[in-house]
Every structure is written in structure tokens, then in C-alpha cells.
NUROLO-436210 format. One record per residue (C-alpha): residue number from 1; residue in one letter; x, y, z. Coordinates in Angstrom, 1 decimal, always signed. Layout:
N
- seq|type|px|py|pz
- NUM|a|X|Y|Z
...
% end
This chain:
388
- seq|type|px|py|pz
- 1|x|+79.0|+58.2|+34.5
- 2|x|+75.8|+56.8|+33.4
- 3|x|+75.0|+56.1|+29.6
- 4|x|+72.6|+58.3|+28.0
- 5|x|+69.9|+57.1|+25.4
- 6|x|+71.8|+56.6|+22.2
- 7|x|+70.3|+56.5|+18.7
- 8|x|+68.9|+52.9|+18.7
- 9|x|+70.5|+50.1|+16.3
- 10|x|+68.5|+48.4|+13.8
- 11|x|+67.2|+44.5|+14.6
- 12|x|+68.2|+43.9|+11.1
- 13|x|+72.1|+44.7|+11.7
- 14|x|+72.3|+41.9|+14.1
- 15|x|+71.7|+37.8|+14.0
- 16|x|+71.5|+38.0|+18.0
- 17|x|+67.6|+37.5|+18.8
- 18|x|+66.4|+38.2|+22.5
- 19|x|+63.8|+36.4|+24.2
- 20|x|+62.9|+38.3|+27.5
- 21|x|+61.0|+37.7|+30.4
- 22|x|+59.3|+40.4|+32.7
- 23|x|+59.3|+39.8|+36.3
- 24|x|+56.8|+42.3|+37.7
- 25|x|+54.7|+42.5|+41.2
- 26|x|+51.6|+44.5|+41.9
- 27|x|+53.2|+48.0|+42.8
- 28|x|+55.3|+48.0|+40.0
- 29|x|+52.7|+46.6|+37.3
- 30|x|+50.5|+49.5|+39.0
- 31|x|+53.3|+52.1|+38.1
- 32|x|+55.0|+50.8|+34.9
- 33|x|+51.0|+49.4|+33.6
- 34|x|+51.7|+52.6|+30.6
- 35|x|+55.2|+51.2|+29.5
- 36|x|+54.6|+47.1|+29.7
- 37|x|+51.4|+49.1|+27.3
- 38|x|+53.4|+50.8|+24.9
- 39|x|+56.9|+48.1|+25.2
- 40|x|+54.4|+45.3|+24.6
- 41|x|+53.1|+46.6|+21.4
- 42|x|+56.2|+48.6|+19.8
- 43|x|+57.7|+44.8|+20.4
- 44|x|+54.7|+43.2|+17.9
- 45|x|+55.7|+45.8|+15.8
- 46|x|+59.8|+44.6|+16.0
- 47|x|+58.0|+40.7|+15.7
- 48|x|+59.5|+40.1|+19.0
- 49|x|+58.6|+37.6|+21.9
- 50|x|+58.6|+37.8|+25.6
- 51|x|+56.8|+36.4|+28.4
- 52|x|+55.4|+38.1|+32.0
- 53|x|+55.6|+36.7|+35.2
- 54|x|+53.2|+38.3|+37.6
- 55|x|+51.3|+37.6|+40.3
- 56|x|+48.6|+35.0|+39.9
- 57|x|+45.7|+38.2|+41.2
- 58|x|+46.9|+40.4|+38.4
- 59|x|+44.5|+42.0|+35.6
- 60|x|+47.1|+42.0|+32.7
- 61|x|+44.9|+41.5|+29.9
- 62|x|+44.7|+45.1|+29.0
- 63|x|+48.7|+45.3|+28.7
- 64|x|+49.1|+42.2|+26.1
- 65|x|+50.1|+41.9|+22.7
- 66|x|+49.3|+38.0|+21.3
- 67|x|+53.2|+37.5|+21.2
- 68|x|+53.5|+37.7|+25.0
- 69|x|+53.2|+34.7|+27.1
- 70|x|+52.4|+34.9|+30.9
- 71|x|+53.3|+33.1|+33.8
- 72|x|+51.5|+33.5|+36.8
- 73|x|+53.9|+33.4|+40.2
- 74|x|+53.8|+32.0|+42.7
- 75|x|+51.4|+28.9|+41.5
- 76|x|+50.1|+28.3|+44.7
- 77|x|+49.0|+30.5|+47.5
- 78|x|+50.6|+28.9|+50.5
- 79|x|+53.4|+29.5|+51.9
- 80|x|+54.5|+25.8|+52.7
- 81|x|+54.0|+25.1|+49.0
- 82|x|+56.9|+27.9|+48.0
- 83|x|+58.8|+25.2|+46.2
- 84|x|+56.9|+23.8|+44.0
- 85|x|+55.5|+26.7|+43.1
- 86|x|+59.6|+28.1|+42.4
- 87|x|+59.8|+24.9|+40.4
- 88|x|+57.0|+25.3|+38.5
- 89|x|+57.7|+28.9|+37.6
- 90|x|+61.5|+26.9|+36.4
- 91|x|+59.5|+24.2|+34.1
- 92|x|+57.6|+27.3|+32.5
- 93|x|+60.5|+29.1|+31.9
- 94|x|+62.3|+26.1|+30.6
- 95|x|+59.6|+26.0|+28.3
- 96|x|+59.5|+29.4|+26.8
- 97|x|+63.4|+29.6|+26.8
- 98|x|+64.7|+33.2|+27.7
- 99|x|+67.8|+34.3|+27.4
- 100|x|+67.9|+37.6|+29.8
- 101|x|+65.7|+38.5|+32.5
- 102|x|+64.5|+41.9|+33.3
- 103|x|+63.2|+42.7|+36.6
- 104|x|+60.9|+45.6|+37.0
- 105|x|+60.4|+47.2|+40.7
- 106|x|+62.3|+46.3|+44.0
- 107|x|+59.5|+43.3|+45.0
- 108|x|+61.0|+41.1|+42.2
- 109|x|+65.4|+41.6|+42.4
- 110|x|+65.6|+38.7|+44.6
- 111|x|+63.4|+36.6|+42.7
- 112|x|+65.4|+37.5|+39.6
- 113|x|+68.2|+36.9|+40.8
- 114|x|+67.5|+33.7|+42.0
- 115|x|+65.8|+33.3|+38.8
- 116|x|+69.2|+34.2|+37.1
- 117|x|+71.4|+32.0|+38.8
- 118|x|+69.2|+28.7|+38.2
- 119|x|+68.8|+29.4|+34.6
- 120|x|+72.4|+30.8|+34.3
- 121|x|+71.4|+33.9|+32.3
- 122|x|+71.8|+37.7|+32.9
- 123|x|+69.4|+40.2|+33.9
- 124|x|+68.6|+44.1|+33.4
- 125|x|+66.7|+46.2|+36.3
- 126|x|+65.0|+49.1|+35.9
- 127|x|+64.5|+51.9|+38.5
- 128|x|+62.1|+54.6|+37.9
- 129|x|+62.7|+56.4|+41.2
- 130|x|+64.7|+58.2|+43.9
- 131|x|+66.4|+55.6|+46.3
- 132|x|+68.4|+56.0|+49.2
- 133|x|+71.2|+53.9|+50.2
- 134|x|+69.4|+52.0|+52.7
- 135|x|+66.4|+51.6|+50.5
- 136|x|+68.4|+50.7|+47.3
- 137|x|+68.0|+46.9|+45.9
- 138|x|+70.2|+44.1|+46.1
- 139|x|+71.7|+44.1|+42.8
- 140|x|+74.0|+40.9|+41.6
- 141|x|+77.3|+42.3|+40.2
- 142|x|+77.6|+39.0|+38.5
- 143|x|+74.4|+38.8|+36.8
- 144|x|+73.2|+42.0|+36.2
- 145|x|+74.0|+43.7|+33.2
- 146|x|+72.3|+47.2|+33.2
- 147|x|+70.4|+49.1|+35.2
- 148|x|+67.7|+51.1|+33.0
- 149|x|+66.2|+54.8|+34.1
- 150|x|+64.0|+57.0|+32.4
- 151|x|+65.0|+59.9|+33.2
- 152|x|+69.0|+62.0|+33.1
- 153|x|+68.0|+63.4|+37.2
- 154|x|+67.4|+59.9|+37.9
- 155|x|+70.7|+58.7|+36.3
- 156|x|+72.8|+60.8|+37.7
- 157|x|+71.3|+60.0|+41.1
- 158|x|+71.5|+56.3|+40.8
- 159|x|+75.0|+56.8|+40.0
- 160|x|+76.1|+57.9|+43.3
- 161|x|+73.9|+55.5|+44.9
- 162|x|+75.0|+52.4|+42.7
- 163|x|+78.7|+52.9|+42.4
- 164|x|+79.6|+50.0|+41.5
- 165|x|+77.4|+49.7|+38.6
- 166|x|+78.2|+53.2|+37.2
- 167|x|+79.2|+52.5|+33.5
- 168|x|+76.0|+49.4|+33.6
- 169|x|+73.5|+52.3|+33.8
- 170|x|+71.3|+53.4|+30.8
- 171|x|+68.8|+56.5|+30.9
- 172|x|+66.2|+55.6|+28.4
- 173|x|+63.6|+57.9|+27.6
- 174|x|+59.7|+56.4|+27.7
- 175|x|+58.2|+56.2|+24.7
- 176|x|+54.1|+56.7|+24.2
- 177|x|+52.5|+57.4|+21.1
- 178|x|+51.4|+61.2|+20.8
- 179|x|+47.8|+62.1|+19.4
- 180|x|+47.3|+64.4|+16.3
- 181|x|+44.8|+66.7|+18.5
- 182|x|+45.4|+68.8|+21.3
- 183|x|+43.5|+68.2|+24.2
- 184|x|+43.8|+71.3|+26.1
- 185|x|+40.5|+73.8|+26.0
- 186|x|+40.0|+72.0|+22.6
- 187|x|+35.9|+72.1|+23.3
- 188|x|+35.1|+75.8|+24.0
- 189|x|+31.4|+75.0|+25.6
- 190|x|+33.5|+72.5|+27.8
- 191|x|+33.4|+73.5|+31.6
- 192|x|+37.2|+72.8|+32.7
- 193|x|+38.5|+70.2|+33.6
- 194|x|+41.5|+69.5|+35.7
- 195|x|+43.1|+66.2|+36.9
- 196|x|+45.5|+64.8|+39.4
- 197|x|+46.5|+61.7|+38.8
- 198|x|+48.8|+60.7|+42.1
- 199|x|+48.8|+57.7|+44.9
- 200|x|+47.4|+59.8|+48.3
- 201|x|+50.0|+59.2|+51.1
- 202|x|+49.7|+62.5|+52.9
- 203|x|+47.0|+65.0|+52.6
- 204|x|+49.2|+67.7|+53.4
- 205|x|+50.6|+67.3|+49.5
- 206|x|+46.5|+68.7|+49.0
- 207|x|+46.8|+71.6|+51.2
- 208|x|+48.4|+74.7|+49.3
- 209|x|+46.4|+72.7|+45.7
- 210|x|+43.7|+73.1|+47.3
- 211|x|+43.7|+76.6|+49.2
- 212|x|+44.8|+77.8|+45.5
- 213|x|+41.8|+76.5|+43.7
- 214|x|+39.4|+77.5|+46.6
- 215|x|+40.6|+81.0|+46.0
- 216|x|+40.4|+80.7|+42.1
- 217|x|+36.6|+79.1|+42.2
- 218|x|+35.5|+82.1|+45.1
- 219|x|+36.8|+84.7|+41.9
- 220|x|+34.5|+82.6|+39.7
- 221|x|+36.2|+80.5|+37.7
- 222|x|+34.3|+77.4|+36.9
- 223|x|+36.0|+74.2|+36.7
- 224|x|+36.2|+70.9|+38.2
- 225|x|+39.1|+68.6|+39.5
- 226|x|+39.5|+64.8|+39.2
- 227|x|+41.8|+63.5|+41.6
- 228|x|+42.7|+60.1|+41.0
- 229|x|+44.2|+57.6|+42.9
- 230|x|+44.0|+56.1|+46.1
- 231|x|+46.3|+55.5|+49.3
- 232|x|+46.5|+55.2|+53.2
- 233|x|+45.4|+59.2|+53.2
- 234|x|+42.2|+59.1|+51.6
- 235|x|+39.9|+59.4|+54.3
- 236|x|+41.9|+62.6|+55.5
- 237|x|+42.4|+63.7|+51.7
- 238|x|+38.3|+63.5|+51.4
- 239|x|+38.2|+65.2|+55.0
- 240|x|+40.3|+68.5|+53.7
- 241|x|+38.1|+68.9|+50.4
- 242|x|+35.2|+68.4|+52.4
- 243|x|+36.4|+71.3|+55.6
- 244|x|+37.3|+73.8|+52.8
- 245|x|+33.9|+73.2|+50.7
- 246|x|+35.1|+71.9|+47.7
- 247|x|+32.6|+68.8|+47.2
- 248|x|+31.1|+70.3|+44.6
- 249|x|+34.3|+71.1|+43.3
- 250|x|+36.6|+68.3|+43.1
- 251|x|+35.5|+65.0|+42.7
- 252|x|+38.1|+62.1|+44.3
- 253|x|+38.1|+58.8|+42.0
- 254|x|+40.2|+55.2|+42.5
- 255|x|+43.0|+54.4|+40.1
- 256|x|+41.3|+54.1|+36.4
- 257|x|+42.9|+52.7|+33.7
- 258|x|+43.9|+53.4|+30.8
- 259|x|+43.8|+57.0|+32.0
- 260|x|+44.4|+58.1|+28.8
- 261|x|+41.1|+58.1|+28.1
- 262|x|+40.0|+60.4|+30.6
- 263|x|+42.7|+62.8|+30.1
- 264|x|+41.8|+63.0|+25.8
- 265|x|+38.3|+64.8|+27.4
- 266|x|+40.4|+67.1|+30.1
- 267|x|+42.3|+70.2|+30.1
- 268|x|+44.5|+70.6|+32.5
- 269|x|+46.8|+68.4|+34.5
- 270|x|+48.3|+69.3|+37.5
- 271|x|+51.1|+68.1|+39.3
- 272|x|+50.9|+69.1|+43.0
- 273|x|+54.2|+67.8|+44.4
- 274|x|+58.0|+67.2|+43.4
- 275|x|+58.2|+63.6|+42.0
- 276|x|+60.5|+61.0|+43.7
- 277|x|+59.4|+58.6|+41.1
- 278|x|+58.9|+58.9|+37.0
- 279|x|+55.3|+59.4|+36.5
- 280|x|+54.2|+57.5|+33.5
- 281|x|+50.7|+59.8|+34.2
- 282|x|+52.5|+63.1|+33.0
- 283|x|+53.6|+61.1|+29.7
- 284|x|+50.4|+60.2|+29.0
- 285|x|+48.8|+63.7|+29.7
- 286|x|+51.1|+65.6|+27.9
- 287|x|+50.8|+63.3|+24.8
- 288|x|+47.3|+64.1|+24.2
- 289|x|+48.0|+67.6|+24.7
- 290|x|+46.5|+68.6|+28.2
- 291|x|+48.5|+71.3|+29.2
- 292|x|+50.6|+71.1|+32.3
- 293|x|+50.7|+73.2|+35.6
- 294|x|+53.8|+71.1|+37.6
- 295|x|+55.7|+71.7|+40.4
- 296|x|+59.7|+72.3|+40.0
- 297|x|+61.9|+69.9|+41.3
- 298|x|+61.6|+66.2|+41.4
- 299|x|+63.0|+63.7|+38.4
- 300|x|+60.5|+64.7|+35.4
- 301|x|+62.9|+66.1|+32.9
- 302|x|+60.0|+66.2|+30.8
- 303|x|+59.2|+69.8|+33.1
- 304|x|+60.4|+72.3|+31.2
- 305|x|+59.0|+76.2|+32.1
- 306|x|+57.4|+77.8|+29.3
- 307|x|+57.9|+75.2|+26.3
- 308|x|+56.1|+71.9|+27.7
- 309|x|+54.8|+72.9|+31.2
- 310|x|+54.0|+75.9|+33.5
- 311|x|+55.9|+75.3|+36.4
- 312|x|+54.8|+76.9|+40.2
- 313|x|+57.3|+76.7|+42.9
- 314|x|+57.1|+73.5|+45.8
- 315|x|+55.2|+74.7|+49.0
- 316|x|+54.0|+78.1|+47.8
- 317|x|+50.1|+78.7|+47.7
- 318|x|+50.4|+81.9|+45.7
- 319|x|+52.7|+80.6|+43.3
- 320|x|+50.1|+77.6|+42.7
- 321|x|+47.7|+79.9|+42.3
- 322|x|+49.0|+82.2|+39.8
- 323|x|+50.8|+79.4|+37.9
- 324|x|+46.7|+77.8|+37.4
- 325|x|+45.0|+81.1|+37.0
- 326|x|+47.1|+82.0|+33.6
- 327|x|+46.8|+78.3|+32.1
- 328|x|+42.7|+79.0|+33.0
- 329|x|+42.4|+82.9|+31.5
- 330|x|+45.0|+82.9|+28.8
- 331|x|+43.9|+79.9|+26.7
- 332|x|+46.0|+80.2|+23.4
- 333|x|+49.2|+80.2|+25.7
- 334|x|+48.1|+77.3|+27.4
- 335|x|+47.4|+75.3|+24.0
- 336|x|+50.4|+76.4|+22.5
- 337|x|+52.3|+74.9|+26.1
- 338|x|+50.3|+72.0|+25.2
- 339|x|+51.3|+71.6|+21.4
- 340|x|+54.9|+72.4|+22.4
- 341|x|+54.5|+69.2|+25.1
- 342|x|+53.4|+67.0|+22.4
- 343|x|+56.1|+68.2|+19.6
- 344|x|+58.5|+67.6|+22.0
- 345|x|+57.6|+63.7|+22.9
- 346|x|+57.4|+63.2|+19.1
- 347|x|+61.3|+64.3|+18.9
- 348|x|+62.6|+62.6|+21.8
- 349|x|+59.6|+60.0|+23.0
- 350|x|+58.7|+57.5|+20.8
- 351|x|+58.0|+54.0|+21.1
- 352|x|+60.0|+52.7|+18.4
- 353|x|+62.8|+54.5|+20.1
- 354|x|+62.2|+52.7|+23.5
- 355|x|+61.6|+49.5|+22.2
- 356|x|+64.7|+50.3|+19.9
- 357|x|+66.9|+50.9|+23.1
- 358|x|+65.7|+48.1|+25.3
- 359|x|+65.9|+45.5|+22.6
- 360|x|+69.4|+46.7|+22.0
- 361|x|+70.3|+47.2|+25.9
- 362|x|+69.2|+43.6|+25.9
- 363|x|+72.0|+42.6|+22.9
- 364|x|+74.4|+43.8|+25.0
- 365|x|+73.9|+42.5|+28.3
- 366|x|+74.1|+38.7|+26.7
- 367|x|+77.7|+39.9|+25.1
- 368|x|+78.6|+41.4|+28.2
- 369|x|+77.6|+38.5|+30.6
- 370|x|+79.2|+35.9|+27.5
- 371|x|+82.6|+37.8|+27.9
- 372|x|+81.8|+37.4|+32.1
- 373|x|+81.5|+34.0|+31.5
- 374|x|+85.1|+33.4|+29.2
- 375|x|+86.6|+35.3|+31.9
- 376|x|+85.7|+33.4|+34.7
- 377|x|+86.6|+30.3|+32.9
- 378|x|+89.8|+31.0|+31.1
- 379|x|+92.1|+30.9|+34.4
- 380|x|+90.6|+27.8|+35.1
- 381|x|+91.3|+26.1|+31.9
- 382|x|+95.0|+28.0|+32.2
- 383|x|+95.1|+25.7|+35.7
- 384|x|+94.0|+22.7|+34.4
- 385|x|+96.6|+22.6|+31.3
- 386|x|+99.3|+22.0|+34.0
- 387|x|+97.6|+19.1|+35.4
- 388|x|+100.1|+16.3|+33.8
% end
């Protein structure tokens, strides 16, 4: 069974100091941007270090707190240079001197595990989505120490799927920091605003959103829709708004960041689709208290009908449609879903929680892989005893 989020242990109650490096690449920095954010800062707060290897093309600066270093990977561009670039990423980390490794997103195991074994030190992954058995990463049995999730759907999953590294798994909730206003129809002159914040592979996850809105706009309801993000099915994405007349209507923008900007001004947020992957965009709307119209199913345990969002049922038009309609005419209940979202995070989804966990996940990988290590080497030393 997977170990759930445990109340956090002080950095004061222990003389074991961590020094972690991040190994991200650029479609996990895209998704987990919102928690290096919030990790990066809650660990200023703790006065702890770390450093961030990325790719050399990356826009970090937005994501950094002075105590974070970061190494840029691979050094060089071409791919006959691979070596020196590996051996300057070792000199770098020589230099900074970690002492665990945490490898965010499947584009980085192998590198951390190579990492790993050159440096001798353990490593933690975290996996913020569905995998299947034939998707799943390569995972060292030897060097990695825990597996973190963020969500209990997601644990229990990765169980079955990971075996082997049942009793290494921790579900940690995400932390993000939770705004004394609520958001949500907090401007009464305000035309309404909804957003979908969501990568666009298939424009058929639009259809049924879109019929539903059509039908809500044609009854007069005025409104508009952001939809944010970007993916191989834009051009047909633009080509259903545009066939059902909604130009005026919804307005299709690139990945923006920090969202949470944008959502502080909006109203609603809607999630059109059952998630396969934790969306760090639902956190953020719900903590400044846009209300939320989601669709049941998928691995946000943060969807819960009727206390932090208004859930409509996956592939069914009229279900969308009624589930939007009441967050649009009944107001008070949709602020008081939206108040209920953000009490909620404040209980269960702090920052100093997180950072709490992963700090303390960390202590215990470097005792787990220490006792690894006098394991291995007890036999031998048993062996060479007998050596007259």
C-alpha cells in the first residue's frame, strides 16, 4: 500500500540537512512550473538549498528563489559533444554537492539514474499522472527511494503499476498559497468570465463544452471563455469554435504564465474532460476562489460535488449544460462552492505542508539508501574476515 501524507516533521528535530537537485525537462517544467513556484519559495522560507538542472532553452527565472542554483543540461547542443556536456553537468554537481536527486517527469529517469550511480547518491521520482505498464518509467530499485504522487487515485494506481516499489510510494498533497478574497462573481458589473486552462490534443474534448455554452449564450447569457493552452489540435480546436459561431464568444489564447493572475479577474473555471494527469491549473483556480464546474472522474481528488466543485458527468452535453447554467444564475451558491474550495486547500494544501513532506521524504530516502548501502556491504566484509 502506498504511504499517505503524514503530518510533516519539524527541520529542527533533525541534524540531517538535504541538499537537492531537480532534474526537470521542458514538458515537465511546463506542467510542474506552479509547484517548482511554490516548493522553491516555501524552501527560502525552511532556509534550504537546492539546485535545477534544466534545459539550456528554459525560461526559469520566474520559478526562483536566490537560494536555488541552476545548471543548464546538456552544455552543448550537439550530439557528438554528449560527453562533455555529461561531464560538465558532473563538475557542476560536484560543485554544489547534493546528496539526493529528485527527478521530475519521465524525460529525465534515465538521466537521474545515471546521475545517481556516478555520484553514488539516491534519488526520489515524482509522477503526477496515469501510466500504463508499457508507458511506466524505468525506475532503479537500487537507487530510488520514493516515488512521490499528489494525489490518493493516483497512489493507489501507481501501486499496481509499480509493484515492486509499493511501500516506496508517498501521496503528497500540493501546496499553493490561498488568497483572502474570493474570486468568483466578486465584481457584480463584471461580464463573466470563464476559463479552460488545458493542453489541446483532440478537439472532440471541445465538442459537448462547446454545444453546452452555445445553447446557454442563444438563452442570453452573456459571458466569455478563455481557453488556454495550445497542442497539435488547435487548428481543428479554432475550426469547431469558428463552425458553431462562437468567435465572439470564446477567445483561444497560448500557455500564459503565471495563470494566476488571470484567474484572480475570472469567475469560473471549467474542467471539460476527466484528468489523466494532476492539474496544478485547478489548484491555482480554486485558491483564488473561482468556482469550479469539473467533470467526474479522472485523478483530482480535489473534485468534490457540492463542497469544492460542481461536478457534470464525462460525455453528456446536457449534464454540462445544466451543471454551468446554475454556477451562472445562482451566484451565492457558486461563491459559497468557491469559499468552500479555498477553506478546504487552507486545511489540507499548504506550502509549508508540502515543503514539510518533501524535505522530510528526502531525510528518509538518505537513511534508507545508508542502510542499502551497510547491507550490501556487510556480507562482504563477513567474506573477507575468513581470508587468513
Amino acid at each position: 500500500m502506498a504511504e499517505q501524507q503524514k503530518a510533516p516533521v519539524s527541520s529542527s528535530t533533525t541534524d540531517e540537512s538535504v541538499r537537492p537537485v531537480l532534474i526537470v525537462d521542458q514538458e515537465a517544467l511546463g506542467d510542474l512550473s506552479v509547484f517548482l513556484r511554490h516548493f522553491f519559495v516555501g524552501l527560502a522560507d525552511e532556509s534550504g538549498k537546492a539546485a535545477l538542472v534544466c534545459p539550456p532553452d528554459c525560461d526559469v527565472n520566474s520559478l526562483l528563489a536566490p537560494s536555488i542554483e541552476v545548471i543548464r543540461h546538456p552544455a552543448y547542443r550537439t550530439p557528438i559533444l554528449w560527453r562533455q556536456s555529461d561531464r560538465k553537468l558532473i563538475e557542476k554537481l560536484g560543485k554544489f554537492k547534493p546528496n539526493i536527486l529528485h527527478c521530475l517527469g519521465r524525460g529525465t529517469t534515465n538521466l537521474t539514474t545515471k546521475l545517481a550511480e556516478q555520484l553514488d547518491l539516491p534519488y526520489v521520482q515524482t509522477i503526477n499522472s496515469l501510466q500504463s505498464r508499457l508507458q511506466k518509467c524505468s525506475i532503479s530499485a537500487s537507487r530510488c527511494a520514493a516515488i512521490i504522487t499528489p494525489t490518493e487515485t493516483l497512489a493507489s494506481h501507481l501501486v499496481s503499476v509499480y509493484s515492486k516499489f509499493g511501500q516506496r510510494i508517498r501521496q503528497i498533497n500540493m501546496g499553493t498559497f490561498v488568497d483572502g478574497q474570493c474570486a468568483c462573481f466578486s465584481v457584480p458589473s463584471r461580464v463573466t468570465s470563464m476559463v479552460v486552462a488545458c493542453r489541446l490534443n483532440d478537439a472532440s474534448d471541445f465538442e459537448l463544452l462547446f454545444t453546452a455554452i452555445k445553447h446557454l449564450a442563444i438563452e442570453g447569457h452573456e459571458f466569455i471563455m478563455l481557453l488556454i493552452g495550445t497542442g497539435p489540435a488547435e487548428r481543428n480546436v479554432r475550426e469547431l469554435r469558428r463552425t458553431l459561431g462562437l468567435s465572439q464568444v470564446v477567445y483561444i489564447l497560448p500557455d500564459i504564465q503565471p495563470l494566476r493572475s488571470i484567474f484572480a479577474s475570472a469567475d469560473v473555471f471549467v474542467q471539460p474532460q476527466p484528468t489523466k494527469i494532476f492539474s496544478f491549473s485547478l489548484l491555482e483556480a480554486m485558491s483564488v476562489g473561482m468556482v469550479v464546474a469539473g467533470c467526474a472522474g479522472g485523478v483530482d481528488d480535489l473534485l468534490i460535488d457540492n463542497q469544492t466543485a460542481a461536478l457534470f458527468e464525462p460525455a453528456d452535453e446536457l449534464s454540462i449544460y445544466a451543471c454551468i447554467k446554475r454556477l451562472l444564475e445562482k451566484r451565492e451558491f457558486s461563491r459559497q462552492i468557491a469559499s468552500g474550495a479555498q477553506s478546504y486547500l487552507k486545511k489540507d494544501y499548504t506550502v509549508s505542508t508540502m515543503v514539510s513532506s518533501i524535505l522530510e521524504t528526502y531525510r528518509n530516502s538518505l537513511r534508507w539508501y545508508k542502510t542499502q548501502a551497510s547491507n550490501t556491504a556487510a556480507p562482504k566484509s563477513k567474506a573477507q574476515s575468513k581470508r587468513p
